[in-house]
Every structure is written in structure tokens, then in C-alpha cells.
N, C-alpha and C positions, 0 to 999 in steps of 0.2 A: 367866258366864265369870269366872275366878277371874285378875283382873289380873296378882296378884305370879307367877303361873307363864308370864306372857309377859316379853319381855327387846326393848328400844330400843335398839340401837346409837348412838353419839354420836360420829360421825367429824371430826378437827378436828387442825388443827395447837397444841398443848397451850403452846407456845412466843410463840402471839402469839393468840391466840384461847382459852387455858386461861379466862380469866375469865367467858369466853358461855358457856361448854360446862359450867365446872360449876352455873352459873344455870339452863343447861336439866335436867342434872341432877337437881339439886333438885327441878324441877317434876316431873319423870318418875317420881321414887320419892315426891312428894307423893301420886302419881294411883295408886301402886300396884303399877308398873310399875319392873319393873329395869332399870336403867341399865346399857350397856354402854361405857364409854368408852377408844373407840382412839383411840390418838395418832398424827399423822402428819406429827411436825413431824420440821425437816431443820434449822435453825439452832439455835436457845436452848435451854436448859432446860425441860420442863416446868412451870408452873405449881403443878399439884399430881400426884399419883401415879394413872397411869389403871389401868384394868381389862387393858388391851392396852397394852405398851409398841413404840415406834417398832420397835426392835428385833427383838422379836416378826414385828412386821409384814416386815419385812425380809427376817427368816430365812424365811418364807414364800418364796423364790427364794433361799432358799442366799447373802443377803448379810450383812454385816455392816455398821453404822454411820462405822466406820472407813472403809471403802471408798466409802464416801460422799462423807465428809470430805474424803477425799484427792485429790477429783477437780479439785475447786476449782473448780467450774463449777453453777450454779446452777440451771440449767436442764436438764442432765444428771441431776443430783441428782433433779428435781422428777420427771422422767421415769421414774426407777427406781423412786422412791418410789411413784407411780403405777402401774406396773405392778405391784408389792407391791400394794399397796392391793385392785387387780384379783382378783387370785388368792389375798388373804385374804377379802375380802368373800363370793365365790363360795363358798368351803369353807365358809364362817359360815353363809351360806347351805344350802349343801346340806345338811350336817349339823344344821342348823336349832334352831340356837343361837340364831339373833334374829329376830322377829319385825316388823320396823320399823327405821326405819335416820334418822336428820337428821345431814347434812351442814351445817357450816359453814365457809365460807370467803371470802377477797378475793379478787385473781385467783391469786396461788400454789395456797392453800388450793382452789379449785373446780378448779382444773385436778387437781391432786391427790385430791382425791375423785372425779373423774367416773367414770373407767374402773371403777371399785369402784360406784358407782351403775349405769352399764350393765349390768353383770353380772346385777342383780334382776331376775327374772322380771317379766311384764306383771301389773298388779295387786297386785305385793308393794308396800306401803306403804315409800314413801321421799321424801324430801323434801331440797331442795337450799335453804339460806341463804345469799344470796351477793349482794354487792356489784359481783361482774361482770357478773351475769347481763344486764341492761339492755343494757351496752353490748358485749358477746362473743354475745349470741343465745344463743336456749332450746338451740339444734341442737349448740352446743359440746358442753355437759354432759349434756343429755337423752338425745344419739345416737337409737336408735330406740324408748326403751323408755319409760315413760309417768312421767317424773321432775317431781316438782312441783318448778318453780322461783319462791323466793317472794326479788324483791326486798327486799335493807334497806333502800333509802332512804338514807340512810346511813351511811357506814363501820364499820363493827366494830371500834371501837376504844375497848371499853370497853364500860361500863351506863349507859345513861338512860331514859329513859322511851320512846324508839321504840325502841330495843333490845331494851328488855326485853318491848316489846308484839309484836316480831316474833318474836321466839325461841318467846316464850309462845303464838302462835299456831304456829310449825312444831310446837310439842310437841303443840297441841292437834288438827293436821291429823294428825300419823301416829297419836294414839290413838285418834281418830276413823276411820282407817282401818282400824285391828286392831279394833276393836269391832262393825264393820259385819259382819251375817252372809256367808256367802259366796252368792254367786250361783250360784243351779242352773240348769242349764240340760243341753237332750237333749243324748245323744248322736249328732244326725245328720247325715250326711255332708257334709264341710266344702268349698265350693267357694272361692277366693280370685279379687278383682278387683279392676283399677287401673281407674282414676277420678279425672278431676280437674274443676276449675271447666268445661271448657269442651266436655266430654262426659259432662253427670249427667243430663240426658235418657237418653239411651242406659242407661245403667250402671244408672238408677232403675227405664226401664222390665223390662229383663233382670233384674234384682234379684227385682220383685215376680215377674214369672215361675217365678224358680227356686227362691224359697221356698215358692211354691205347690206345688210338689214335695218339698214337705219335708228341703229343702236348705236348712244354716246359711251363707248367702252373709256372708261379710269382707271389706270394698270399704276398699281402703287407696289414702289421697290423694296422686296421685303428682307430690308438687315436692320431691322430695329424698328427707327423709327415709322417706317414706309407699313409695316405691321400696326403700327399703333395709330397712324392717321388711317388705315383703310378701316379699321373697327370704331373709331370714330365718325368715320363718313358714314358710315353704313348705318351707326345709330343716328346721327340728326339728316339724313336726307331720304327723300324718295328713291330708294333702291329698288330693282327690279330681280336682281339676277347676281349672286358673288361668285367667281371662278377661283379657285385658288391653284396653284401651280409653284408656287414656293415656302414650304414651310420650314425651312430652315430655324426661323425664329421661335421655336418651340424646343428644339434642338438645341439652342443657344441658351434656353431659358433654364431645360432641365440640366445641361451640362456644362452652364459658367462662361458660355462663348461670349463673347463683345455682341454680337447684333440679338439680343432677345428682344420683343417686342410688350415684355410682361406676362403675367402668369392667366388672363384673360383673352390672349389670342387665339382666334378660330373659334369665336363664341358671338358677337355679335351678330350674326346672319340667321341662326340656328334660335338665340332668343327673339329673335322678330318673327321668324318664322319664315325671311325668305329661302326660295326655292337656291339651293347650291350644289356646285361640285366641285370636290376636292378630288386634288391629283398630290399624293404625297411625292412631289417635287424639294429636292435639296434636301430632304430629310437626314442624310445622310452624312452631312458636314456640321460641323463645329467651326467656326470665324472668328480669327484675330486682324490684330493690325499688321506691322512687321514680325518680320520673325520673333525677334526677343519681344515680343508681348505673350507668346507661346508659354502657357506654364510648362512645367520642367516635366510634370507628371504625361503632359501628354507629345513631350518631344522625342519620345523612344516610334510615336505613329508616323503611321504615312501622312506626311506634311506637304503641302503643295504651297507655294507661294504663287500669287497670280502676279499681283506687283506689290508698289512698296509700303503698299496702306490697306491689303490681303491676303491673308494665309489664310488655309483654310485644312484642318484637322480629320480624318476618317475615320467616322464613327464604326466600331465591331459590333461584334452580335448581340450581346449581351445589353448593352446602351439601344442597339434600334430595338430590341426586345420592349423597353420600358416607353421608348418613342411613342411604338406602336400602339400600345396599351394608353398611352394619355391621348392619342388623337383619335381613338376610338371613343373613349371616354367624354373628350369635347363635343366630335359626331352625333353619336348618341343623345345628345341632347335635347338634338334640332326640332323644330317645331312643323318644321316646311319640309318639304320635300327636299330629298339630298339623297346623292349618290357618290358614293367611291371609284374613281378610276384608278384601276393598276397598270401603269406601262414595266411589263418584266423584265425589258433590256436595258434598264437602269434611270436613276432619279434623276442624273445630271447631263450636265456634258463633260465633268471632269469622270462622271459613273457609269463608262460604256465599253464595250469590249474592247483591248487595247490600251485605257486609256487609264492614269496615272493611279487612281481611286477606285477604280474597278474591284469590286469584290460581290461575287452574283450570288454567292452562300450564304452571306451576311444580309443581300437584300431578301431572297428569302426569306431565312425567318424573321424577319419584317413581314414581309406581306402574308405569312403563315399566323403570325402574334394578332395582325391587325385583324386579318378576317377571324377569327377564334374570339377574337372582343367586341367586335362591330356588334348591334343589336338586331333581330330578323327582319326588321323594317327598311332597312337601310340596305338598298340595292349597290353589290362590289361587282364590278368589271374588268375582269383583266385582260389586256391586249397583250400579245407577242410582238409588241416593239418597244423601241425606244420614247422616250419622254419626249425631245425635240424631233422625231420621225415626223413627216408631214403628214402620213397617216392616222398618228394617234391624235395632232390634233385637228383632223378632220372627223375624228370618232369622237372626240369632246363634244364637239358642235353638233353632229347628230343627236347626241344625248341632249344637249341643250333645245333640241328644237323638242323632244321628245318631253321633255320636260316642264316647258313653257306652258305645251298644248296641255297637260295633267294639270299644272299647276292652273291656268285659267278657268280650266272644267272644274276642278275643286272649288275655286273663287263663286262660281256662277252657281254651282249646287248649296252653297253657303246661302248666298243672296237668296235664293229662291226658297230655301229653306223658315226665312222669315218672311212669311205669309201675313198682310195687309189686314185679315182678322184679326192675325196675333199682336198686331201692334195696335190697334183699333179696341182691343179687349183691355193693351196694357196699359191704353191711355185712361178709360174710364175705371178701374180698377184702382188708374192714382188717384 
């Protein structure tokens, strides 16, 4: 590989951060590799004269720096500039002008690169320096895409010897990412499933199942974020098949928990029209961090701490009542073919006989609310077992094969349905 014809982006406010960024610099054109350095500062003067001026970036949205200026609001500013950032990076991107990307920043400077880091594809090497990251969480700047964030330790204000051993390692993470060959891999049909801590029985056993079928199964962890990259996957790729098995982030959405995934989850599959089956997995819990993240209102419940970056709250009757009615309501939607699986001996492994979160009354009327909302189209299945039982999810996969074979028969009666006349009539008609 011929280094000098690859190109590092070096994204940074050049105003209060120009002294890191041209040290990275140096390194990046020591190893061989072109430096691309954009500015994105909004107060001072640059430092020294980048490759990308602010400006530049700006007019990327038809603005001007003056308009900036003028607003006299800092925060506003940080926002526009942000969105610039977004919709230059993306174009740098596509048009594939860089190869690698480090961000540096405090918390202005990170909030200011993120959106422009989301943008990278899964796998594009990029790397965040930031002094926030610790204390703002990976989920601010990461969003759903796979951003390395490398704390400074620190402050960025200036060079000294952790500075400059940080910086000299982000430089040395993204050339070490462009140099890595790419990973090959088949082309075969891609199933997606949600999966979290408390149904990976289930989702492990169904997994090895349907790779044995020569299915590339992509099982995303669903406390937040792992919800919001699976409905993004599912909108930009060739999806075949969505299994869902943790919806907890629905739960978290409607009742304030820490891992919601947004008010759009367990919709993407259902607007495409792919064929799916939900298993109301984790429905049942509400997610924090440590204990004192627990609002007060709900520390009178059964609280379970798993460790010291999980608690997890028991949802009552009344809450999975309203559960059940929204993910009926999302169901309902669907375009494709979908089915409900009920396992009766509980959503988790914290939700089983014996076990800390058990309450079989409460899943009731759950599965009572759900089926009474579901629409007559939408085929429900209840099993007499457990959720992580090896049985239920070899009853998954029955329906999956059950499934498939419908869902291809429909595909085929489609095709065949536009008849060689009919397009032949529609051509000369134009």
C-alpha cells in the first residue's frame, strides 16, 4: 500500500486546539500519510492556515461566518457549525477524499465534531480525542456508529508529555485502521436480531440455528443505542429476515429509563415490509446505571442491580398495560408478514419462577392488553415456556422457516402477477 496516496482528516477547532492538531499533523505526514486539516472553530483566529477553512465548512449549508457572528449566541453557533460539519464530512466522505478522520476537542470542540463523525460508515476508521468523553458518555458523540473514543486525561490545553502521547496514539489508531486489509466476507442473506443481557440464551440458541442455514445473522444489543443502529441497518441494507427478542428500549422510552432507543423503534422492518417476529423480551424492565441514577419515584420497586453500570427497575400492571398497547400499535403497522411469539413463563432471565423480578400476574395482563390490541392479521403464538428455554427458541425458528416459505410464495405471486403484456401495453401507452 502506497501510504502518501491515502489522506487523515484532522477535524478540530484551529482557534483553541490549532497547537494539538498541527502536532498531529506532523505525525501523519511523518508516517506518509496526507494530512487533511479542517477548521471548525467559531471564536479566534486560527492558529495556523488549514487545508479546509471554517468558512469553507460553512458554505457547505449556504452560510457565511458573519451570520455566525451575528447571532451572539454560543450555543446556536456550535449547532450550525455542527450541522456544517455533518454535511461536509459526509461529501468528503462519499466522494472519498479521506481515508481516516481524528477529531479533537473539549466539550465545545466534541459536540461540534460529532454529527460529522456519525456520518462515517461502520468500519470507516475514526477516532474521537476528547476531554468530554468521560464525563458526556461514549452514546453523545458515538451515536450508533462505531467512533473510537479515546479519553485525554487531561485537558487540551497545550503539549506535554500526555498530550502528546495521546494525540500520538489517536494518529497511530486510524493508521493502524487504514492499513488493516479489508475483511471479506460471503455474500449471504442477512437476517437481523435484538438481544440483550437478559435473553442471550434465546437469541444464542436461534443464532447458531440459522447460521447453520447459511444465514449471516447481526444480533444488535438492545439498551439504546444497539436499538437505533438495528432500525438503521435495517433501513440502508439488504435485510431479509428481523427477529426481535429484546424490547426493553420501548419500555425505557415510554417510562424515562436510560437505554431508550427513540420513539421510532420496532418500525423499520414493518415499513419495508420485511417478514418479522417479535418476541416481547425484557419488556418488563426499566434501566439505569448505578443505583443513585434510580429516580426516587421509582425506588419504593423491585430494583435489581446486576453490577455497577446496571439496575434494572420492575415494571407493574398498569405500565406493561400501556407497553403492550404501543407495541401493538407499532406491529400493526407492518407491511410484511409478522408474527407474535408469547413465551408464558416470563420475558427474562431476571422474569422466571423463583427469580428476583418474577411476577406472572403482571406478565399477564401484558400478554392479555397485547393480544386484545394486535390487529386480525397478525398471527400470536403462545408457548408454555420460558423465553431462554431451548425449546421456545427452537419454536422461533420453526416459525421462521414457516415464514420464509410464505414470505417467498408471496414474493413469487407478486412477480408473476405483472404479466409481460402488461408491461408491453405500459410501454407504448408512454
Amino acid at each position: 500500500m502506497n501510504a502518501v496516496s491515502k489522506s487523515i482528516a484532522l477535524l478540530g477547532t484551529l482557534d483553541t486546539k490549532g497547537q494539538e492538531i498541527f502536532f498531529m499533523k506532523n505525525l501523519v505526514e511523518a508516517k506518509g500519510y496526507k494530512a487533511v486539516v479542517i477548521d471548525t472553530g467559531i471564536m479566534g483566529n486560527p492558529s495556523f492556515k488549514p487545508d479546509v477553512e471554517r468558512t469553507d465548512v460553512l458554505r457547505e449549508i449556504g452560510l457565511e461566518m458573519s451570520q455566525l457572528i451575528s447571532l451572539r449566541d454560543l450555543g446556536k453557533a456550535c449547532e450550525i457549525m455542527s450541522n456544517a460539519v455533518s454535511v461536509f464530512i459526509k461529501r468528503y466522505y462519499e466522494e472519498r477524499i479521506i481515508d481516516g478522520l481524528i477529531a479533537v476537542g473539549g466539550g465545545t470542540g466534541s459536540a461540534i465534531c460529532a454529527k460529522g463523525l456519525q456520518q462515517l460508515p461502520i468500519g470507516f476508521p475514526k477516532v474521537l480525542a476528547s476531554t468530554k468523553a468521560i464525563q458526556a458518555g461514549i452514546q453523545t458523540y458515538a451515536g450508533t456508529k462505531d467512533v473510537v473514543i479515546l479519553p485525554t486525561v487531561c485537558d487540551i490545553a497545550g503539549l506535554n508529555w500526555i498530550t502528546k502521547r495521546i494525540l500520538s496514539n489517536a494518529v497511530g489508531m486510524v493508521i493502524g485502521m487504514i492499513e488493516m486489509p479489508p475483511v471479506k466476507h460471503d455474500e449471504k442473506p442477512l437476517i437481523v436480531m435484538s438481544m440483550n443481557g437478559g435473553t442471550t440464551e434465546c437469541g444464542l440458541a436461534l443464532k447458531d440455528m440459522l447460521t447453520k442455514d447459511g444465514y449471516e445473522i447481526i444480533i444488535f444489543h438492545s439498551l439504546g443505542p444497539g436499538g437505533r443502529a438495528m432500525e438503521e441497518f435495517i433501513i440502508e441494507n439488504n435485510v431479509v429476515f428481523s427477529i426481535e427478542t429484546g424490547l426493553l428500549e420501548i419500555t425505557n422510552e415510554l417510562f424515562g429509563g436510560m437505554a431508550s432507543a427513540g420513539k421510532e423503534r420496532l418500525e423499520a422492518a414493518g415499513r419495508k415490509g420485511i417478514p418479522q417476529i417479535v418476541v416481547p423480551g425484557t419488556v418488563e424492565v426499566l434501566n439505569f446505571l448505578g443505583l443513585e441514577t434510580v429516580p426516587e419515584k421509582y425506588r419504593h420497586r423491585r430494583v435489581y442491580t446486576r453490577n455497577i453500570s446496571s439496575t434494572v427497575v420492575r415494571m407493574e400492571e398498569e405500565e406493561l398495560g400501556i407497553i403492550a398497547k404501543v407495541i401493538a400499535e407499532k406491529v400493526n403497522k407492518s407491511k410484511g408478514i409478522t408474527e407474535v411469539l408469547i413465551p408464558l413463563r416470563g420475558f427474562s432471565n431476571l422474569d422466571v419462577e423463583g427469580g428476583v423480578l418474577y411476577d406472572s400476574e403482571a406478565d399477564r395482563v401484558f400478554v392479555e392488553l397485547l393480544k386484545a390490541n394486535l390487529a386480525p392479521e397478525i398471527q400470536v403464538f403462545e408457548r408454555d415456556f420460558h423465553i431462554n428455554d431451548k425449546k421456545f427458541s427452537e419454536f422461533i425458528y420453526e416459525r421462521f422457516l414457516d415464514m420464509s416459505k410464505r414470505s417467498a410464495h408471496r414474493a413469487m405471486k407478486s412477480a408473476e402477477e405483472i404479466r409481460p403484456d402488461d408491461c408491453q401495453s405500459n410501454s407504448h401507452g408512454a
